[in-house]
C-alpha positions as CSV (number, residue, x, y, z in Angstrom):
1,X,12.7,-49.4,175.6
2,X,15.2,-47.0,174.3
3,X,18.8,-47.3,175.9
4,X,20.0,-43.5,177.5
5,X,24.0,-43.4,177.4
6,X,25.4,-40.6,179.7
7,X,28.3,-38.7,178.9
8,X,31.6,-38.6,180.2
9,X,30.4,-41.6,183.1
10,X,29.3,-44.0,180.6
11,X,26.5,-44.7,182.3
12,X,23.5,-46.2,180.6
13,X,19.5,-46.5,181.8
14,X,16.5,-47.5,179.7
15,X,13.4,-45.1,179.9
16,X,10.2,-45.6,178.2
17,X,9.1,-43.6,175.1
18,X,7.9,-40.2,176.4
19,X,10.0,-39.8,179.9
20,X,12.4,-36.6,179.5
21,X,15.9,-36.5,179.5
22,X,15.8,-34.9,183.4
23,X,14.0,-38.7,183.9
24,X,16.7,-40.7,182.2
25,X,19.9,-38.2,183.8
26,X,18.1,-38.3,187.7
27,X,17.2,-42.6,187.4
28,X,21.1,-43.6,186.0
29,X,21.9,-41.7,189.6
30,X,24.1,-38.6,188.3
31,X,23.7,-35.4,189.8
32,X,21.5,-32.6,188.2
33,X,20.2,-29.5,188.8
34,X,17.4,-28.0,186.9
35,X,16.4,-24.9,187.1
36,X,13.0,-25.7,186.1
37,X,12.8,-28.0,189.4
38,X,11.6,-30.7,186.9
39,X,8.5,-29.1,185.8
40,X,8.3,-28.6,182.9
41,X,17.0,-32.0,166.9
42,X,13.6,-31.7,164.6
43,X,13.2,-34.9,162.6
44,X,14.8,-37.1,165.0
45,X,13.1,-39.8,166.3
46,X,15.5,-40.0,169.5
47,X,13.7,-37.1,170.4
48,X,10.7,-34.7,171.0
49,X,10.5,-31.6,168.4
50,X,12.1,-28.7,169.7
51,X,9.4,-26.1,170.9
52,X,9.7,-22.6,170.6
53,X,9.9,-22.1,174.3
54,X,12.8,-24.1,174.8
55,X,14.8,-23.2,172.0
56,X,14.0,-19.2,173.4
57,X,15.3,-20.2,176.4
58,X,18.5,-22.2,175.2
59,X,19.5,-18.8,172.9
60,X,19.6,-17.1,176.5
61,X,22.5,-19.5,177.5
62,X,25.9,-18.7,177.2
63,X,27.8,-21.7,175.7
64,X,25.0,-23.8,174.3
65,X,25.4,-25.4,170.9
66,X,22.6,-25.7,168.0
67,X,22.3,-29.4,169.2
68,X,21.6,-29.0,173.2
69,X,18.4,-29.4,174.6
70,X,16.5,-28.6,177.8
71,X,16.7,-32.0,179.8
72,X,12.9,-31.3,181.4
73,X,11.7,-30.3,178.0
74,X,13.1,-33.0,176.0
75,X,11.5,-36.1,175.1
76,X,12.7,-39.6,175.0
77,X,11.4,-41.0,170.9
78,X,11.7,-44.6,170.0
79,X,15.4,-45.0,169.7
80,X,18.4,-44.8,171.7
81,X,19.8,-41.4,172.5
82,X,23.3,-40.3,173.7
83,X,23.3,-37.7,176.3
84,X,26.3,-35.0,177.0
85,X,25.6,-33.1,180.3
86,X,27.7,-29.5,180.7
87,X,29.1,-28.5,183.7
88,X,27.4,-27.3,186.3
89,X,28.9,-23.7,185.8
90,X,26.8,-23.4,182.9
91,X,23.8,-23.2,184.6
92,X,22.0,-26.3,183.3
């Protein structure tokens, strides 16, 4: 199973191929809050293809790079991943 590193605690959790990054953030016990109450980079095997939905929604967000991701959207692929949560005053 793929090995989920969470940025800046350093706290890691392995998640089966499939569970989304909302999974991986919510079972390594940091605190989250999603907007999408849980419901709901191309090429990469770390992750799901970005869907048009999602990347509508992330050019709404102030503040979000090219790389970020929706954690409830995102996909967990075969290898390990690195995740970088934003503050909460971002609104994700």
């Amino acid at each position: 199973m793929p090995i989920i590193t969470i940025k800046p605690s350093g706290k890691t959790v392995e998640m089966p191929v499939g569970a989304s990054l909302a999974a991986a953030v919510i079972a390594a016990g940091e605190p989250m809050v999603l907007k999408c109450e849980g419901k709901g980079e191309e090429g990469r095997k770390s992750l799901s293809k970005i869907q048009r939905l999602e990347n509508e929604r992330l050019d709404s967000i102030v503040g979000v790079g090219s790389k970020s991701r929706l954690a409830c959207q995102a996909m967990i692929g075969e290898e390990d991943v690195v995740i970088e949560l934003l503050g909460f005053s971002s609104g994700l």
